[in-house]
Structure formats: structure tokens, C-alpha cells
VOROBA-945511 format. One record per residue: residue number from 1; residue in three letters; chain; x, y, z of N, C-alpha, C in turn. Coordinates in steps of 0.02 Angstrom, whole numbers. Example, Ala and Ser with C-alpha at 12.3 -4.5 7.8 and 13.67 -1.06 7.14 Angstrom:
# VOROBA-945511
(1; 'ALA'; 'A'; (660; -284; 390); (615; -225; 390); (660; -165; 390)),
(2; 'SER'; 'A'; (642; -112; 354); (684; -53; 357); (645; 2; 394)),
//
This chain:
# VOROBA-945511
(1; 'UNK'; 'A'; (1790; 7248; 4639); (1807; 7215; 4579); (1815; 7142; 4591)),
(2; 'UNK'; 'A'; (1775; 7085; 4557); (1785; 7043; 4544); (1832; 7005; 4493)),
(3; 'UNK'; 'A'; (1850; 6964; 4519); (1905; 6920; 4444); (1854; 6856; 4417)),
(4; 'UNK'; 'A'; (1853; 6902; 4353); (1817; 6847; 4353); (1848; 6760; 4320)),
(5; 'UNK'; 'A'; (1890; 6767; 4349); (1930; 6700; 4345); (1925; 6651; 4401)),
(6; 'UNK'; 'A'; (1898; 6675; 4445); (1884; 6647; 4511); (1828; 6586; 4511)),
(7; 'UNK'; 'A'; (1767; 6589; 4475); (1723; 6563; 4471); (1706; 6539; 4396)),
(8; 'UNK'; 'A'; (1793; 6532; 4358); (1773; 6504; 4304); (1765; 6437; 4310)),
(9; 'UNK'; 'A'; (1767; 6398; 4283); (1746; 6333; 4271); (1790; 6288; 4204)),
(10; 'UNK'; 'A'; (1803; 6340; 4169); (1829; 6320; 4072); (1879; 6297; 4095)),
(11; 'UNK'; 'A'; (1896; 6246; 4066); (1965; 6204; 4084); (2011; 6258; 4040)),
(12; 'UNK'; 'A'; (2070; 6260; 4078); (2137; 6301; 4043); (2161; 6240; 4011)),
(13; 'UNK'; 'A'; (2198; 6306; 3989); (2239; 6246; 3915); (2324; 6230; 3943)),
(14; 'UNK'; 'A'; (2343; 6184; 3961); (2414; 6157; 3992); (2459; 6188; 3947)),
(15; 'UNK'; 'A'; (2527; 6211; 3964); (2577; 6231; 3919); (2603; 6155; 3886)),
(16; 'UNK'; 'A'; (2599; 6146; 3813); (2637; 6087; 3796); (2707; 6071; 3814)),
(17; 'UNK'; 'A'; (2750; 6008; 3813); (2806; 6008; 3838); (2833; 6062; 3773)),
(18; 'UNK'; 'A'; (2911; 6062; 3779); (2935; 6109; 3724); (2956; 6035; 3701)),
(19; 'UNK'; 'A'; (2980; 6033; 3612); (3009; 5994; 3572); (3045; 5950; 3588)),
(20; 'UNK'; 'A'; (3080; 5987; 3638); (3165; 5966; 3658); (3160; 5902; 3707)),
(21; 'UNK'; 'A'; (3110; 5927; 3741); (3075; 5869; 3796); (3047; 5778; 3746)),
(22; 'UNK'; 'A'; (3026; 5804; 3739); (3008; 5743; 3666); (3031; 5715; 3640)),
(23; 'UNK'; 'A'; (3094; 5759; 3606); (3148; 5716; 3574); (3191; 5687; 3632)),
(24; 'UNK'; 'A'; (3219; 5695; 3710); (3257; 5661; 3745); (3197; 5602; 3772)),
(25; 'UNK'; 'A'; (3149; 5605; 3809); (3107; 5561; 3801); (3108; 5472; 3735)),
(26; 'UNK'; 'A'; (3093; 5509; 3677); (3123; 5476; 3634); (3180; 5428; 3600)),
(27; 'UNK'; 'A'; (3226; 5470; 3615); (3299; 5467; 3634); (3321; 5412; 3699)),
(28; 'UNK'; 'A'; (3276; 5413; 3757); (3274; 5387; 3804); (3262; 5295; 3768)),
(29; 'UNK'; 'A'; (3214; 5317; 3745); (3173; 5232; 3722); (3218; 5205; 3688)),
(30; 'UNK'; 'A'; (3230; 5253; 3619); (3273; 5191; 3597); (3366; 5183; 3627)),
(31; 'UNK'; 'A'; (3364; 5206; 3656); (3429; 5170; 3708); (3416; 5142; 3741)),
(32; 'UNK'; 'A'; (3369; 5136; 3785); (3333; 5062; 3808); (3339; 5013; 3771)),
(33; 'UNK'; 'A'; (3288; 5013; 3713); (3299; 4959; 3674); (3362; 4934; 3665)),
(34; 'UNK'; 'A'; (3397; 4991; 3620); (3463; 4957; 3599); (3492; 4915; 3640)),
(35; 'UNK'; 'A'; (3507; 4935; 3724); (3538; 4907; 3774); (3513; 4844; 3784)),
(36; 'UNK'; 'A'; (3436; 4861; 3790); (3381; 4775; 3774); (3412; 4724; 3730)),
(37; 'UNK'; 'A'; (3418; 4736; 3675); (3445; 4687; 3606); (3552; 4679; 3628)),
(38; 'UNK'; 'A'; (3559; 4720; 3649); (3660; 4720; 3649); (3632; 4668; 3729)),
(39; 'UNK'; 'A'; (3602; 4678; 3771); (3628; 4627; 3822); (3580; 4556; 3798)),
(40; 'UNK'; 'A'; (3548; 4545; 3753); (3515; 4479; 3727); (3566; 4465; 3686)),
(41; 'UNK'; 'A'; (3608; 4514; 3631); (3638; 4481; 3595); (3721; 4458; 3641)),
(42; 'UNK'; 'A'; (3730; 4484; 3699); (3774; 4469; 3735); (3793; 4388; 3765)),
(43; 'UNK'; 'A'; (3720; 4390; 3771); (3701; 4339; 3816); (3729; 4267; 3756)),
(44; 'UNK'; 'A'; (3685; 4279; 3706); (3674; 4245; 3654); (3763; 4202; 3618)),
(45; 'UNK'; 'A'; (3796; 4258; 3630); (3865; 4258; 3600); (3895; 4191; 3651)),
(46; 'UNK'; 'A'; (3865; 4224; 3718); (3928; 4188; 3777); (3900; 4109; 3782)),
(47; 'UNK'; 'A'; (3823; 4105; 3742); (3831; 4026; 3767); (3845; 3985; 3704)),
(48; 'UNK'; 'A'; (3839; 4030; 3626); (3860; 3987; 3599); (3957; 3989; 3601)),
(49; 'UNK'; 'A'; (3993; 4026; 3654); (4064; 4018; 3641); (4075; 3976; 3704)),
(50; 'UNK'; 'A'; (4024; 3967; 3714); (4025; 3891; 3795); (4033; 3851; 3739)),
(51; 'UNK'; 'A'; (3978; 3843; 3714); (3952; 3775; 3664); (4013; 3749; 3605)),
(52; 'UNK'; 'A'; (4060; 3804; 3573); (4110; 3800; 3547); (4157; 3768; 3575)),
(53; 'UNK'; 'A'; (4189; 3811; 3659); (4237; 3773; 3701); (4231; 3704; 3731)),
(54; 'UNK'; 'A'; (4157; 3673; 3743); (4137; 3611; 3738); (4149; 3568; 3688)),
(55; 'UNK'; 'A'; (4131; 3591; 3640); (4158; 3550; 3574); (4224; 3540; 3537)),
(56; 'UNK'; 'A'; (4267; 3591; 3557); (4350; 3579; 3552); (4387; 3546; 3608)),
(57; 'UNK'; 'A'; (4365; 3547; 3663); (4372; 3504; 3715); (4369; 3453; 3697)),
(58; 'UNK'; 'A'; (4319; 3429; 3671); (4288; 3321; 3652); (4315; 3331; 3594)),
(59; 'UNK'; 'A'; (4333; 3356; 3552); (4360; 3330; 3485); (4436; 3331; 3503)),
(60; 'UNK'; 'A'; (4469; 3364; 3548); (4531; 3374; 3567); (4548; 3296; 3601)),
(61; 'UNK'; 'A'; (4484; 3277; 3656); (4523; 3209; 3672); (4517; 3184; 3633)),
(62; 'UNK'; 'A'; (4478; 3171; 3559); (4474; 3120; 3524); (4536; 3111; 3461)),
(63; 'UNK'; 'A'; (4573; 3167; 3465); (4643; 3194; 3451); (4730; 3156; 3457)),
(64; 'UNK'; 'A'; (4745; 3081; 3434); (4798; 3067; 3469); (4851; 3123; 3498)),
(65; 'UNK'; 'A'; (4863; 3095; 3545); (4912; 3124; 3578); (4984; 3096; 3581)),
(66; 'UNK'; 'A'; (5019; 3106; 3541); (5084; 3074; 3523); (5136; 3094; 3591)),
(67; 'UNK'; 'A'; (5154; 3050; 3618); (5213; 3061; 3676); (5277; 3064; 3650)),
(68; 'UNK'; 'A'; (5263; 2972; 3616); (5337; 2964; 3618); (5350; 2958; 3524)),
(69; 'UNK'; 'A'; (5410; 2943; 3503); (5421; 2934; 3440); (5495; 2934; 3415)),
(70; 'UNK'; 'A'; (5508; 2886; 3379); (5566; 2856; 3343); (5552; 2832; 3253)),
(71; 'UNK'; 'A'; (5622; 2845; 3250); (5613; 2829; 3184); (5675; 2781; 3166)),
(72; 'UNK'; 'A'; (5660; 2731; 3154); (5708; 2671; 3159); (5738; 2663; 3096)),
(73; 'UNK'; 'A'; (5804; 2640; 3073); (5867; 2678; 3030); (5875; 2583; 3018)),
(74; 'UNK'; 'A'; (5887; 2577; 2951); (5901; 2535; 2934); (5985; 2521; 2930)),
(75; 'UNK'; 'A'; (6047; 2466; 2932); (6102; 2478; 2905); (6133; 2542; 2872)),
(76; 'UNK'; 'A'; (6115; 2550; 2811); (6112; 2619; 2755); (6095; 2687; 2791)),
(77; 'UNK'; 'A'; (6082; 2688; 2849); (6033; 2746; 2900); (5985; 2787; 2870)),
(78; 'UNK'; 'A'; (5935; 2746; 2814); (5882; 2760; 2787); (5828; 2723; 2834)),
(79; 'UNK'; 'A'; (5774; 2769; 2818); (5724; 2757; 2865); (5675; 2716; 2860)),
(80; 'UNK'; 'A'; (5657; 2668; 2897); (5618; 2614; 2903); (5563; 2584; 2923)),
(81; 'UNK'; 'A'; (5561; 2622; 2987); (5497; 2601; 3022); (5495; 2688; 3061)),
(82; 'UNK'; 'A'; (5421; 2719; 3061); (5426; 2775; 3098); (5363; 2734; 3164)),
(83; 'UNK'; 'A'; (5381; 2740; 3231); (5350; 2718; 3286); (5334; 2775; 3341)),
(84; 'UNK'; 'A'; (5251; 2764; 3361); (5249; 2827; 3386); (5193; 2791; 3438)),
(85; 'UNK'; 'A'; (5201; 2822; 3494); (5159; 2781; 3570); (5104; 2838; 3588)),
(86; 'UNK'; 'A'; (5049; 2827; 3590); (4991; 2880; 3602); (4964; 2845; 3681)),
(87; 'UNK'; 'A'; (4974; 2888; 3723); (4969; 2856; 3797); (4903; 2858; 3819)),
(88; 'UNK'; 'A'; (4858; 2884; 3780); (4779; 2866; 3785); (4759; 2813; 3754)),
(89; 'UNK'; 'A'; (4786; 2790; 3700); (4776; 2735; 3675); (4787; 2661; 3723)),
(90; 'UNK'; 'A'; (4837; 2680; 3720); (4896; 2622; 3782); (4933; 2580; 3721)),
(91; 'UNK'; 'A'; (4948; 2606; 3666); (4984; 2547; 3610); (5042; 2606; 3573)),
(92; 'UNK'; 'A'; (5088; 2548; 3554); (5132; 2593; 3506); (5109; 2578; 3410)),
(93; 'UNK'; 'A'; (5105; 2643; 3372); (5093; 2607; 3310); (5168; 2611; 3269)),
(94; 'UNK'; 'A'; (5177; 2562; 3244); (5214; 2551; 3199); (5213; 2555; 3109)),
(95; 'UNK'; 'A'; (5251; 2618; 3098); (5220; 2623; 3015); (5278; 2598; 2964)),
(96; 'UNK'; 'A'; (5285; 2565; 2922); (5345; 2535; 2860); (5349; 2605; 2828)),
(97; 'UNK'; 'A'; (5384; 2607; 2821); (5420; 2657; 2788); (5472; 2642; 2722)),
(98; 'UNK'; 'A'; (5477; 2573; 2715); (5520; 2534; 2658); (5515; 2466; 2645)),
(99; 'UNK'; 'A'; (5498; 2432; 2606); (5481; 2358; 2580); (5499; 2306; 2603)),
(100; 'UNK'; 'A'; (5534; 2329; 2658); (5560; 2261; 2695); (5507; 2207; 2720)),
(101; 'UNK'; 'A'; (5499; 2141; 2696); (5451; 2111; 2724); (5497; 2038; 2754)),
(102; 'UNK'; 'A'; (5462; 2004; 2796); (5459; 1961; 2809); (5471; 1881; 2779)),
(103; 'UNK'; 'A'; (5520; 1846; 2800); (5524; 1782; 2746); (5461; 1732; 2773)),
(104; 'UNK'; 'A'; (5467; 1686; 2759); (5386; 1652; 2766); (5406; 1604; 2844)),
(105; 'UNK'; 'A'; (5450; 1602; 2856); (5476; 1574; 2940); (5481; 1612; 2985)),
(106; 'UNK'; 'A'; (5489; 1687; 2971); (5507; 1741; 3014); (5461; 1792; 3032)),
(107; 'UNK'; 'A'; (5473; 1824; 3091); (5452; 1873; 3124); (5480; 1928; 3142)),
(108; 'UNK'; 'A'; (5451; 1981; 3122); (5481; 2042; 3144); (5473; 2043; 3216)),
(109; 'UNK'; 'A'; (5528; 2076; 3264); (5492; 2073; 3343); (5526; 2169; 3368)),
(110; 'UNK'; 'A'; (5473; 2204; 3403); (5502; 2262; 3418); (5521; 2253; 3502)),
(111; 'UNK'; 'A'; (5573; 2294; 3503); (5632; 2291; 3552); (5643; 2353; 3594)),
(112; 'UNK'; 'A'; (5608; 2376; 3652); (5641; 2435; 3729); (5699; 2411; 3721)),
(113; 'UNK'; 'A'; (5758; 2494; 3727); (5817; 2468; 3742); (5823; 2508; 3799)),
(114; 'UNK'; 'A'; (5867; 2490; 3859); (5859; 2550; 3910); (5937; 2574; 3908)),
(115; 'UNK'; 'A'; (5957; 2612; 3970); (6013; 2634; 3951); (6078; 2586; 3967)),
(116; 'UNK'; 'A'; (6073; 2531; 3983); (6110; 2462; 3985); (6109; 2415; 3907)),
(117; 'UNK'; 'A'; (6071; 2441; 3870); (6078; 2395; 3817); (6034; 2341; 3811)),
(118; 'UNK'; 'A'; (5994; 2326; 3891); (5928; 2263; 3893); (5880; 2280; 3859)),
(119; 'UNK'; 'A'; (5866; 2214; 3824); (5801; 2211; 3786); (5754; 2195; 3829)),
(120; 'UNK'; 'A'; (5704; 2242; 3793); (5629; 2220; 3837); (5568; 2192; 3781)),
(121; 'UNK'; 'A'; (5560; 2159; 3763); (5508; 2155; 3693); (5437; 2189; 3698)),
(122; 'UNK'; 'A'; (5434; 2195; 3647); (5345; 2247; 3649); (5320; 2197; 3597)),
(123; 'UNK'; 'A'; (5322; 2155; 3585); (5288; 2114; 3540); (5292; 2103; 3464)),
(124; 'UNK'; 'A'; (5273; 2063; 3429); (5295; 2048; 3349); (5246; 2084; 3329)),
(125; 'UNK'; 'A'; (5272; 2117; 3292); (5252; 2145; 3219); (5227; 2113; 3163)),
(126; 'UNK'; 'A'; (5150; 2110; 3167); (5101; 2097; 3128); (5145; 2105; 3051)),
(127; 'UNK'; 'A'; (5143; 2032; 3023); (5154; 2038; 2957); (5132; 2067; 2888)),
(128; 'UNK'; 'A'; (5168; 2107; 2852); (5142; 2130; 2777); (5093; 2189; 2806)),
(129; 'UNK'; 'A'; (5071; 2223; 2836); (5031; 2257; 2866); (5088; 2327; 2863)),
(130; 'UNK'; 'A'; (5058; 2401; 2805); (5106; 2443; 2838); (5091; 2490; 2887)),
(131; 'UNK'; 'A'; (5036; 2479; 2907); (5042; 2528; 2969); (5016; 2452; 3042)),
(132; 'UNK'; 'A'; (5047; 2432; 3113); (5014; 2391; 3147); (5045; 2427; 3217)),
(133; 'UNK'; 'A'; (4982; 2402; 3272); (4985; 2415; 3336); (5005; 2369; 3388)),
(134; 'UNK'; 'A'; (5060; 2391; 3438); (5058; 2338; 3496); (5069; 2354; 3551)),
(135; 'UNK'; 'A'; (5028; 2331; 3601); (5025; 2344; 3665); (5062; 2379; 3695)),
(136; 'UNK'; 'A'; (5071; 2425; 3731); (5142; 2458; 3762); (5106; 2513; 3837)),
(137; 'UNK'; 'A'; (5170; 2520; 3878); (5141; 2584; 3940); (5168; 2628; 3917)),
(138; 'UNK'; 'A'; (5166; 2671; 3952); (5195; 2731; 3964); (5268; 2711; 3982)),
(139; 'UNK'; 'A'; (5242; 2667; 4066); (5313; 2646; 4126); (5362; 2635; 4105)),
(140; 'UNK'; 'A'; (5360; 2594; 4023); (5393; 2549; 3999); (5451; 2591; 3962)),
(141; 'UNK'; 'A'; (5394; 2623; 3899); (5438; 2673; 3860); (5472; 2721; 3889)),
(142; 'UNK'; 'A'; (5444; 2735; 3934); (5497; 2818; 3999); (5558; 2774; 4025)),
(143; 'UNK'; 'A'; (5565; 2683; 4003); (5648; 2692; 4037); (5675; 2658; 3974)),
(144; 'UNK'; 'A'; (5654; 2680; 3911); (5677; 2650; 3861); (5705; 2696; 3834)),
(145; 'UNK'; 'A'; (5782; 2714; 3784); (5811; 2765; 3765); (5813; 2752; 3676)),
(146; 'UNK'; 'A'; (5801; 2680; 3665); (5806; 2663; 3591); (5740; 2612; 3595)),
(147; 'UNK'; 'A'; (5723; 2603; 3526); (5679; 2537; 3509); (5709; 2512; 3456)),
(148; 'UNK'; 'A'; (5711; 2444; 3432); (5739; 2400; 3388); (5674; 2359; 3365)),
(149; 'UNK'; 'A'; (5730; 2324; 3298); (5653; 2292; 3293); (5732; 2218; 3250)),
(150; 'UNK'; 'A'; (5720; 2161; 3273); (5737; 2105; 3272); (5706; 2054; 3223)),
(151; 'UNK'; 'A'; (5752; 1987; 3190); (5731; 1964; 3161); (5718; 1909; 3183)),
(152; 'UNK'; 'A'; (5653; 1865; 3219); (5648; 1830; 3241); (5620; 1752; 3221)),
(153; 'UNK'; 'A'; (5615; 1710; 3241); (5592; 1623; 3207); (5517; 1656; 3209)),
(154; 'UNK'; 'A'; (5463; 1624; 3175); (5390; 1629; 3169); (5362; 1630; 3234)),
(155; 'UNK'; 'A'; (5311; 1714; 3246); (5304; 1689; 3312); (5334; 1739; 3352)),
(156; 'UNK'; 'A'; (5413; 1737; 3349); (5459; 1787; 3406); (5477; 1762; 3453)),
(157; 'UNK'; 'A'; (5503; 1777; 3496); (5529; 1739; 3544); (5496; 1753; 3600)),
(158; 'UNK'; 'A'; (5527; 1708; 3654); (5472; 1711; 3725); (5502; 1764; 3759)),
(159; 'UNK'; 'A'; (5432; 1822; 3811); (5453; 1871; 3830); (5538; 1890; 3870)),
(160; 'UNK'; 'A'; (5540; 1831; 3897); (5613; 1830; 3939); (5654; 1828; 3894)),
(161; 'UNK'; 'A'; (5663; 1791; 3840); (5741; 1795; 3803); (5746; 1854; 3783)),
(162; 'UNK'; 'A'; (5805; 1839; 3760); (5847; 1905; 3730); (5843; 1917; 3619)),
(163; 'UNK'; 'A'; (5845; 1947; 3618); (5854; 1945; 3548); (5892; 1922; 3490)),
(164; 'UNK'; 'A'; (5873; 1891; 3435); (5964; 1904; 3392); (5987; 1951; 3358)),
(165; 'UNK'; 'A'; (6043; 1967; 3344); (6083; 2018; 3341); (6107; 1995; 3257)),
(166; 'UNK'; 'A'; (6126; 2053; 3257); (6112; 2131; 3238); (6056; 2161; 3222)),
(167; 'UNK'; 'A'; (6022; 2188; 3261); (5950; 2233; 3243); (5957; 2259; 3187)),
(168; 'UNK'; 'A'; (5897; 2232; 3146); (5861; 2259; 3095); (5885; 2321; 3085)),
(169; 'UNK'; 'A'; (5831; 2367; 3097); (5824; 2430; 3124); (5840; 2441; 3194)),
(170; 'UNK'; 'A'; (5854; 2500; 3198); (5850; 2533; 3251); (5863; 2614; 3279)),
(171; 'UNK'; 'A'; (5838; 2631; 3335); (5847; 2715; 3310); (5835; 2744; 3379)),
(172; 'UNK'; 'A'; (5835; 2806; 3397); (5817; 2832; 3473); (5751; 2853; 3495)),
(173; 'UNK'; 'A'; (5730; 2826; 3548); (5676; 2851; 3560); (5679; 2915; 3578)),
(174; 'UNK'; 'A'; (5618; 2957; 3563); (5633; 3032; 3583); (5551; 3046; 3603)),
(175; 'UNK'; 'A'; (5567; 3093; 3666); (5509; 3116; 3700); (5481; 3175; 3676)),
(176; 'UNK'; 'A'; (5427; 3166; 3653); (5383; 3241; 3600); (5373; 3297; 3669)),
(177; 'UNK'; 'A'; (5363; 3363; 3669); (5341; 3389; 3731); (5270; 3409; 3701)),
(178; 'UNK'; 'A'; (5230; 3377; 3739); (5143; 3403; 3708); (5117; 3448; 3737)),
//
């Protein structure tokens, strides 16, 4: 007896996969993908939240940074001048806070007080102007406990003298914690 399967030739027919095979296959791809698109959109997220933290960074220095600040008390202990020192800047600004101006001979002059009572001057106060800036450190204001602000001849007086008395205004300096 021969088989006659031995010397066939006819191509057989392959068992197809079953269903089940097909659908995990399938199944396979698109979780690939998905994973494809979640680590692009990953990627995508982290540089624009670089690009964000870059940009609150530079708008942050461009941000005064208030150190110091007083609010200077007239006689009445109504408020007069609010003064505030931004140590990136390197100046103190000075804002009016009440109509007090200037007679046409005189000068406003602002006044470091330390804890002895010595005046240190920070310079005259730009007339009629309600908000003005003047030069100041850090070094200066860290041994100053009050600022004043004086009524001086046109001008102000020279850095070494002393002031005249009774200050204008005057009030405590106080250290902001930033």
C-alpha cells in the first residue's frame, strides 16, 4: 500500500490563526501607538513647562523687590509720605501721600536715623513731584531704624550737616521679609 500523500505535490491549506490571535495582535498596535503619541505628548508638555519656568523667572526679576519700607506720620500721625527701597534698583522711592508742598525757598530733604538719633541724608526730595526717587544702599538703610524727611533752605543742606528740627514727617523703618 502506497500513501498516496507521499508524492503529492498540491500545496495544503495552512490552519488560519484563530480570531483571538488577531484581535491581540491588533490590540498590540494600537498600544504601541497610543504609547507613541502619550510619550510625544509627554515630551511636548515638559518643554513647554521649561519654557513657562523661563519666563516667570525674567518677569520675576523684572518684578520690584521691596526690602525696606516706612510710612512717615505727619504731627497729627496721619500719613504722609509712604517710602519704599527696592535693592535692585539701588534707590528709595518716595510717594506724597498729602498736599504738603514746598514754599518757593525750601526743600524737602530725606533723613537715615540710626539707633543714636544721627542723621544721615539720602538726598532732597524732588519738588511738586508725587511719586520721586533717590539714590540709596542697602548698607545704609540696614543701620537705619527711622527715616525723616526735614525742612530745608533751597537745595538742602550739605551732606555733613545735621538737620533742622522738628522733622516734618517721620516714621520707622521696617524690614519687609521677601
Amino acid at each position: 500500500m502506497t500513501d498516496s500523500r507521499i508524492g503529492d505535490t498540491t500545496p495544503t491549506n495552512t490552519p488560519t490563526p484563530p480570531a483571538h490571535a488577531t484581535l491581540w495582535r491588533l490590540s498590540t498596535i494600537i498600544c504601541v501607538v497610543l504609547l507613541a503619541i502619550a510619550a510625544a505628548t509627554g515630551m511636548s508638555m515638559l518643554e513647554q513647562f521649561k519654557a513657562q519656568i523661563g519666563h516667570l523667572q525674567t518677569k520675576l526679576k523684572s518684578v520690584p523687590q521691596i526690602k525696606y519700607i516706612a510710612v512717615l506720620q505727619d504731627d497729627k500721625h496721619l500719613p504722609a509720605q509712604l517710602v519704599t527701597f527696592d535693592p535692585q534698583e539701588g534707590h528709595v522711592q518716595i510717594q506724597r501721600l498729602n498736599d504738603v508742598k514746598e514754599g518757593p525757598n525750601d526743600s524737602m530733604q530725606l533723613w537715615a536715623l540710626d539707633d543714636g538719633g544721627r542723621a544721615l541724608s539720602l538726598g532732597v526730595i524732588t519738588p511738586r513731584l508725587k511719586t520721586a526717587q533717590l539714590p540709596a544702599t542697602d548698607n545704609i538703610l540696614s543701620q537705619a531704624k527711622a527715616l525723616a524727611v526735614s525742612v530745608e533752605n533751597k537745595g538742602g543742606v550739605e551732606p555733613t550737616a545735621q538737620p533742622r528740627l522738628p522733622y516734618l514727617f517721620s516714621g520707622v523703618l521696617i524690614q519687609k521679609a521677601l
